[in-house]
C-alpha positions as CSV (number, residue, x, y, z in Angstrom):
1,X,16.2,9.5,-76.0
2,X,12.6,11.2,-75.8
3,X,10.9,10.8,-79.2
4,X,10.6,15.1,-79.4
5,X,14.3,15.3,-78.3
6,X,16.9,16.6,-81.4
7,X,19.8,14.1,-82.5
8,X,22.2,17.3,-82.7
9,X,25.3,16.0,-80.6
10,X,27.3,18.4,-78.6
11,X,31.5,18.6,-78.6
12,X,33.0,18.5,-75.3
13,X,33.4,22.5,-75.0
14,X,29.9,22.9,-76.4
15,X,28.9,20.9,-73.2
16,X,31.5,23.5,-70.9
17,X,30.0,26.8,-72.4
18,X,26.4,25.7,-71.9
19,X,27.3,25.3,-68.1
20,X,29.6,28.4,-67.8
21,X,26.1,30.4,-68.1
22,X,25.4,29.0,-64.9
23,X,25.8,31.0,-61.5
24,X,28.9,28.6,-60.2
25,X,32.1,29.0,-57.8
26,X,35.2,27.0,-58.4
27,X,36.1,24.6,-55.1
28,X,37.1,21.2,-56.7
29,X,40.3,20.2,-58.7
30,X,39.3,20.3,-62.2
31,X,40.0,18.4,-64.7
32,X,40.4,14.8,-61.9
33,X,42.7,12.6,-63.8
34,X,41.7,9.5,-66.3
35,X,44.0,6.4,-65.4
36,X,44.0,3.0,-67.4
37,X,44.1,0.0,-64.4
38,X,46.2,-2.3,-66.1
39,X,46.5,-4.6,-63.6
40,X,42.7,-4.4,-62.5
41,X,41.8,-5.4,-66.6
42,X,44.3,-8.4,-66.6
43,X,42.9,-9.9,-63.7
44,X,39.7,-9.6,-65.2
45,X,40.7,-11.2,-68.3
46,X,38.2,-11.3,-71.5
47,X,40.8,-8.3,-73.2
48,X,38.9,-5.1,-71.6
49,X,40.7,-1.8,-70.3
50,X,39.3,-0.8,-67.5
51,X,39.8,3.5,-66.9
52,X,39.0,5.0,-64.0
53,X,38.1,9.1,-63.6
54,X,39.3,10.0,-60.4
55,X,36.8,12.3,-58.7
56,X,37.6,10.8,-55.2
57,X,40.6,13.3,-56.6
58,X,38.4,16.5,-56.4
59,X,40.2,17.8,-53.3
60,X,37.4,19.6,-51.0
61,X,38.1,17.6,-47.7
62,X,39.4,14.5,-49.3
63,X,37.2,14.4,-52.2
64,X,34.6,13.0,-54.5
65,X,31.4,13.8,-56.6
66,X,29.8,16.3,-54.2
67,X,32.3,19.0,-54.5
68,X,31.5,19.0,-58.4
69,X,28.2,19.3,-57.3
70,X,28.7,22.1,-54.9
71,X,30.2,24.3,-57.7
72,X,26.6,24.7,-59.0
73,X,25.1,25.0,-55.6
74,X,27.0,27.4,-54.3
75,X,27.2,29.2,-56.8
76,X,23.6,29.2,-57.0
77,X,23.4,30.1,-52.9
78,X,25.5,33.3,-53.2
79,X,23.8,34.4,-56.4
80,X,20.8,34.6,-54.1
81,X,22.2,36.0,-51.1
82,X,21.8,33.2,-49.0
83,X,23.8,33.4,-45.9
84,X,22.8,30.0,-44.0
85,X,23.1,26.0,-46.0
86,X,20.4,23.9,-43.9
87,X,21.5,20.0,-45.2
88,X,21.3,16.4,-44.4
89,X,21.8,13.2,-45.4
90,X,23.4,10.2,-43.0
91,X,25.4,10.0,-40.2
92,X,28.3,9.2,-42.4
93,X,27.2,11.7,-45.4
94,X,29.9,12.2,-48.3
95,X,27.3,15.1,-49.5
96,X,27.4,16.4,-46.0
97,X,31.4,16.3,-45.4
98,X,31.9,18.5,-48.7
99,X,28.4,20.4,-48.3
100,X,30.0,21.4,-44.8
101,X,33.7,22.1,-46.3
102,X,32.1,24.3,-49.2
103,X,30.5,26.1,-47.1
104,X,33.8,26.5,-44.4
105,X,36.0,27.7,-47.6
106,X,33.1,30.0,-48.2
107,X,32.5,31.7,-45.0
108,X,28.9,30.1,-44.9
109,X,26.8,28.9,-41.9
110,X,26.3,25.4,-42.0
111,X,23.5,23.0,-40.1
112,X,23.4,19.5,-40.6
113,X,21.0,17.4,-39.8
114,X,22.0,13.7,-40.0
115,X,19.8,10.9,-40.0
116,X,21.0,7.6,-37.4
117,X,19.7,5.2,-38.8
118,X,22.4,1.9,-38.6
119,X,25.3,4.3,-37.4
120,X,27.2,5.5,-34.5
121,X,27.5,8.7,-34.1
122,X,31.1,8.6,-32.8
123,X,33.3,11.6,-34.5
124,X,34.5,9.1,-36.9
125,X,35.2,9.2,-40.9
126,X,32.8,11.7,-42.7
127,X,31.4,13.4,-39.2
128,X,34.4,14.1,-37.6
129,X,35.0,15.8,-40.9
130,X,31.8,17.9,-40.7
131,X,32.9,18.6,-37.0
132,X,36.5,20.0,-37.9
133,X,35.5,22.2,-41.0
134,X,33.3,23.5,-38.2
135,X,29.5,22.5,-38.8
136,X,27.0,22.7,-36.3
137,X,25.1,18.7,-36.3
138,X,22.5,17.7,-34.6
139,X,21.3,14.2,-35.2
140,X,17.6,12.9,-35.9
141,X,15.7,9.5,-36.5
142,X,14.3,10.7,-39.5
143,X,14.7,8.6,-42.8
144,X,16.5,9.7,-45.5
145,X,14.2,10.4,-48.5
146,X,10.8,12.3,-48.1
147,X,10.7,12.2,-44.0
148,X,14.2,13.8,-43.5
149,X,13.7,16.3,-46.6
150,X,10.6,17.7,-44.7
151,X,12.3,18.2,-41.7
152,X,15.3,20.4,-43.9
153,X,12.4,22.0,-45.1
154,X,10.8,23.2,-42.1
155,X,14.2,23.8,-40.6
156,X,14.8,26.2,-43.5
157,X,11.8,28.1,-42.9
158,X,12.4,27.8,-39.2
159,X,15.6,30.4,-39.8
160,X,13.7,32.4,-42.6
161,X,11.4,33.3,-39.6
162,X,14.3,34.4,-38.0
163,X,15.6,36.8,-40.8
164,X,17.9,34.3,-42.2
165,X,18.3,33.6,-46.0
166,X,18.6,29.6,-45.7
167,X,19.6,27.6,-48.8
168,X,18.5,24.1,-48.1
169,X,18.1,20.5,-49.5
170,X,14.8,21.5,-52.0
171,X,15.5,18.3,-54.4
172,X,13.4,19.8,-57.7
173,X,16.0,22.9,-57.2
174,X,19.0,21.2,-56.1
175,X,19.7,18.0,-58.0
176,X,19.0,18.9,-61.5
177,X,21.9,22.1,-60.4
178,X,23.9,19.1,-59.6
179,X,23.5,17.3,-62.4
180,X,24.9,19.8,-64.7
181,X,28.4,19.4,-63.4
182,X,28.5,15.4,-64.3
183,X,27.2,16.2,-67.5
184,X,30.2,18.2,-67.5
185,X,32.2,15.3,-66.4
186,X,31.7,13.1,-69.0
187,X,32.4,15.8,-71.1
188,X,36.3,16.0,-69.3
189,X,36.0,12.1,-70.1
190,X,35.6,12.6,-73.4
191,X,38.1,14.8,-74.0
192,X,40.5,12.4,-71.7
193,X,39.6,9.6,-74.5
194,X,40.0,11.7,-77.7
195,X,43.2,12.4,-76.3
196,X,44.2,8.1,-76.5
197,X,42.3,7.9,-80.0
198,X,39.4,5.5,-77.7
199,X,35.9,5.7,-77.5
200,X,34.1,4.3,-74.1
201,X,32.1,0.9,-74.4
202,X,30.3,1.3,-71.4
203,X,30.5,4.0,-68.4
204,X,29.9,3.3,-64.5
205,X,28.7,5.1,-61.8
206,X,27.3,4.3,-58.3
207,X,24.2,7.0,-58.6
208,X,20.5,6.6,-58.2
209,X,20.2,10.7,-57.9
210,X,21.6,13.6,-59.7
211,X,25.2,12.3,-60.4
212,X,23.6,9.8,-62.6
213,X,21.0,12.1,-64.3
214,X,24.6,14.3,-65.0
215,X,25.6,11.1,-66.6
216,X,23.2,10.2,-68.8
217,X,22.2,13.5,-69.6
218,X,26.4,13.5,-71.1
219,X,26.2,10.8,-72.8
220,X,23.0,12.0,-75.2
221,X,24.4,15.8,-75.7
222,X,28.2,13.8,-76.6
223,X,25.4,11.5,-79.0
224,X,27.3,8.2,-77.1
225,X,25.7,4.8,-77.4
226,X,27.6,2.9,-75.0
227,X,25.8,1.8,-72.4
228,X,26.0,4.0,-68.9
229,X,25.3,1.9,-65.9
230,X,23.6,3.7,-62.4
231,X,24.6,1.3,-59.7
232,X,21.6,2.3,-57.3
233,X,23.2,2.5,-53.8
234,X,19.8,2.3,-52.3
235,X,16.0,2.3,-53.1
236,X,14.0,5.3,-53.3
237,X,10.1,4.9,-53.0
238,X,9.7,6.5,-56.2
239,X,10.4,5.1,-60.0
240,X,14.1,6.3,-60.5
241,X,14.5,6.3,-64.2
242,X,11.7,8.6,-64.4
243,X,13.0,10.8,-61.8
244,X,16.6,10.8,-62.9
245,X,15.3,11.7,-66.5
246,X,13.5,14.0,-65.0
247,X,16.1,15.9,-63.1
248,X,18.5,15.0,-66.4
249,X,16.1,17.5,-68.6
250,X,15.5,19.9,-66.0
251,X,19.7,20.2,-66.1
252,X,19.1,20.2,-70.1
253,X,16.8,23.2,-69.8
254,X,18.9,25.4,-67.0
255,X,22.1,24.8,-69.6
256,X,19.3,26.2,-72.7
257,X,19.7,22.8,-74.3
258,X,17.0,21.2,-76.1
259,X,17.9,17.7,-75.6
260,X,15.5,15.2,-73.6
261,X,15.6,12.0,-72.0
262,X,13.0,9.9,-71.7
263,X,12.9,6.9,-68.7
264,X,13.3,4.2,-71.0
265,X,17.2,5.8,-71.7
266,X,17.9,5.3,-68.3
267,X,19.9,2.0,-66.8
268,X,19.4,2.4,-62.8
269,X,20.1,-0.6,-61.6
270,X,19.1,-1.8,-58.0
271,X,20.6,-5.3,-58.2
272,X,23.6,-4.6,-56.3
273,X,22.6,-2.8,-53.3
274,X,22.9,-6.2,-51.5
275,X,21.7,-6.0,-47.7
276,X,21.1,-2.3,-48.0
277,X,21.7,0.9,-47.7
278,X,25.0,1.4,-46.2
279,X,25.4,-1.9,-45.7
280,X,28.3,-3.9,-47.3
281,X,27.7,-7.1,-49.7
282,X,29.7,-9.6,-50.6
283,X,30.0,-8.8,-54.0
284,X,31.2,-5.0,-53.1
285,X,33.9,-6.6,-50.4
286,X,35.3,-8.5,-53.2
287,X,35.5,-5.7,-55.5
288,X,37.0,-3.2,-53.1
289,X,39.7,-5.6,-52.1
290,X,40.5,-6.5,-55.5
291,X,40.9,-2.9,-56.9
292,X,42.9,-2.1,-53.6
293,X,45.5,-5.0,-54.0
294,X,45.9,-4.6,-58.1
295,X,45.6,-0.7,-58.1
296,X,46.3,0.7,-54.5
297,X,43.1,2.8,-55.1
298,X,40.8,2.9,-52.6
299,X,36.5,2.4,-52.7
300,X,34.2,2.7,-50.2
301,X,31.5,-0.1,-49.0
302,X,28.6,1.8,-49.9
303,X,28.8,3.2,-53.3
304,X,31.8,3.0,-54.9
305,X,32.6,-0.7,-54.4
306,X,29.1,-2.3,-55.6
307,X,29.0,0.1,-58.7
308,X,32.8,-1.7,-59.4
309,X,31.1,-5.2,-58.7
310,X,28.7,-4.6,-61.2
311,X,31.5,-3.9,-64.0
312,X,33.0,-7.0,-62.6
313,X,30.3,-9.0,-63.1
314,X,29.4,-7.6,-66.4
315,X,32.9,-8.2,-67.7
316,X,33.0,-11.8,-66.3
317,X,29.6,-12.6,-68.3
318,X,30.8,-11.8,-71.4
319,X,29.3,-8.9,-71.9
320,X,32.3,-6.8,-73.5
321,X,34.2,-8.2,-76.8
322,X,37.9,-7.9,-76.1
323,X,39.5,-4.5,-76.6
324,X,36.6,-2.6,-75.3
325,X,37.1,0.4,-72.8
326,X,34.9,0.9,-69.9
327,X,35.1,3.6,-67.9
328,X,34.3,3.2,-63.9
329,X,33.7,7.1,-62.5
330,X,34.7,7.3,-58.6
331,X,32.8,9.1,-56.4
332,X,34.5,9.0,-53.6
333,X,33.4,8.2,-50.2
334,X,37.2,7.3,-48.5
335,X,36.5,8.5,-45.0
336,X,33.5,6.0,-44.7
337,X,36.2,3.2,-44.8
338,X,37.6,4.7,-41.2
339,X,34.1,5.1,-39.7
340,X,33.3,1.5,-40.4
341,X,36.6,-0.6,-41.1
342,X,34.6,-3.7,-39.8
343,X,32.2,-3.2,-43.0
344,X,35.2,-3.1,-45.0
345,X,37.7,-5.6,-43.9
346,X,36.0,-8.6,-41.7
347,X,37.3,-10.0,-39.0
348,X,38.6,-13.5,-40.8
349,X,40.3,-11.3,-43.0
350,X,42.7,-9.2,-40.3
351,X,43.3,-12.7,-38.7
352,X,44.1,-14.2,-42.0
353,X,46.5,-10.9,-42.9
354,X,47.9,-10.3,-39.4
């Protein structure tokens, strides 16, 4: 925490009213449930519980972390009029499916404009999402990060020109909106463990963005020390924990709080993004079968399954005494697995199962 920031904690619904001031529309299902993975934990041995908060659960064309997000930026879209969302992200964009199905359940224009890069752009998984809830996508070679946020930017002021009132991807406006709503998550969380008597020994999340600065932004207004892992999913050409502070005391500010972070309270780690963006790793393969065939709950290759590696791994070091609780947060990202079962399930492995 940033030397100037106060130790007051925050309760749960402290942590709600701060956010209710906010311009917000309701779209996901709210609170996602908290369930223990039995089965997952005794595999892994070493006495932990495992918990998962299901916010692949969130409902908004088959769920995850975005449609939290969205509640803050629609919300803050209609409180300005805006009658056009100009967004982009990849091909096979979990931000863009909900994005696009917010928008649809609004009655909001919606323009994507998805980045190639490694994928196909068959109407598969996430796209042929964007396609039925009616978005119009056009596809460009531009990079996701600073190249592909210009282009949103100029696209925006493209249909300003026009006598539009875009909403686009501006990240200093955007992602510290979205981070409120996961500092409201962990406050949901936290109430879940009350509820069992537990307290959390260390929180997971695949994030390198504003999902993570929701995070840990949470964890210092709930005054938790446990440790609260950011799986990166990919690298950024910028110092993340400064950024996702950043964006985490932004969110602090919009909610009136006082609280800070500093970049020294933030664990982003880039360890586990294997080949690369997108791109599956050996690690992630193992972890999303393993939770699959003990749990029946379903990750995705890019983001959900290396942020449950990591807990694997940390677990199988030694890292957590017996009897502690982790938490694992999924974000979602099913329809990626249909787009791309090749990524998910190799080829030796339908032989070995067929």
């Amino acid at each position: 925490m940033s030397e100037n920031s106060p130790t007051t904690t925050l309760s749960p619904r402290e942590i709600m009213a701060a956010a209710e001031k906010l311009p917000h529309v309701r779209l996901a299902h709210l609170p996602t449930p908290l369930e223990e993975l039995p089965r997952l934990s005794e595999r892994l041995g070493h006495g932990v519980r495992v918990f998962v908060k299901r916010d692949d659960c969130t409902g908004l064309a088959l769920g995850g972390n975005k449609a939290r997000h969205n509640e803050f930026l629609l919300g803050d879209a209609l409180a300005q009029g805006c009658d056009l969302f100009v967004w982009g992200a990849s091909v096979q964009s979990n931000n863009c499916r909900q994005t696009a199905a917010a928008c649809a359940k609004l009655g909001i224009e919606c323009r994507l404009y998805l980045s190639r890069g490694h994928h196909r752009t068959e109407p598969q998984g996430n796209l042929l999402i964007d396609y039925l809830v009616g978005a119009h996508v056009e596809f460009t070679d531009a990079a996701i990060g600073p190249e592909l946020n210009a282009l949103l930017a100029a696209k925006a002021e493209e249909f300003r020109s026009r006598g539009r009132n875009p909403y686009f991807w501006d990240p200093p406006r955007v992602v510290p909106l979205a981070a409120v709503s996961y500092a409201l998550c962990l406050a949901e969380i936290a109430e879940q463990l009350q509820a069992r008597g537990l307290q959390p020994d260390g929180i997971y999340v695949s994030s390198a963005g504003a999902t993570g600065a929701g995070v840990a932004l949470g964890k210092v207004l709930l005054g938790w020390t446990c440790p609260v892992r950011l799986i990166c999913p990919m690298k950024w050409p910028w110092h993340v924990p400064t950024r996702i502070a950043d964006d985490a005391n932004v969110a602090a500010a919009r909610m009136g709080l006082p609280h800070r972070l500093s970049p020294a309270d933030i664990d982003a780690d880039e360890s586990y993004i294997g080949p690369g963006y997108g791109l599956p790793s050996p690690a992630g393969r193992e972890a999303l079968r393993l939770v699959a065939t003990t749990e029946a709950i379903l990750l995705d290759h890019v983001y959900t399954a290396k942020a449950m590696a990591a807990l694997i791994a940390d677990v199988r070091s030694g890292r957590y005494r017996p009897g502690s609780v982790l938490v694992f947060i999924h974000t979602g990202g099913t329809p990626a697995i249909f787009a791309e079962p090749i990524a998910v399930l190799s080829a030796r492995e339908v032989a070995k199962n067929s």
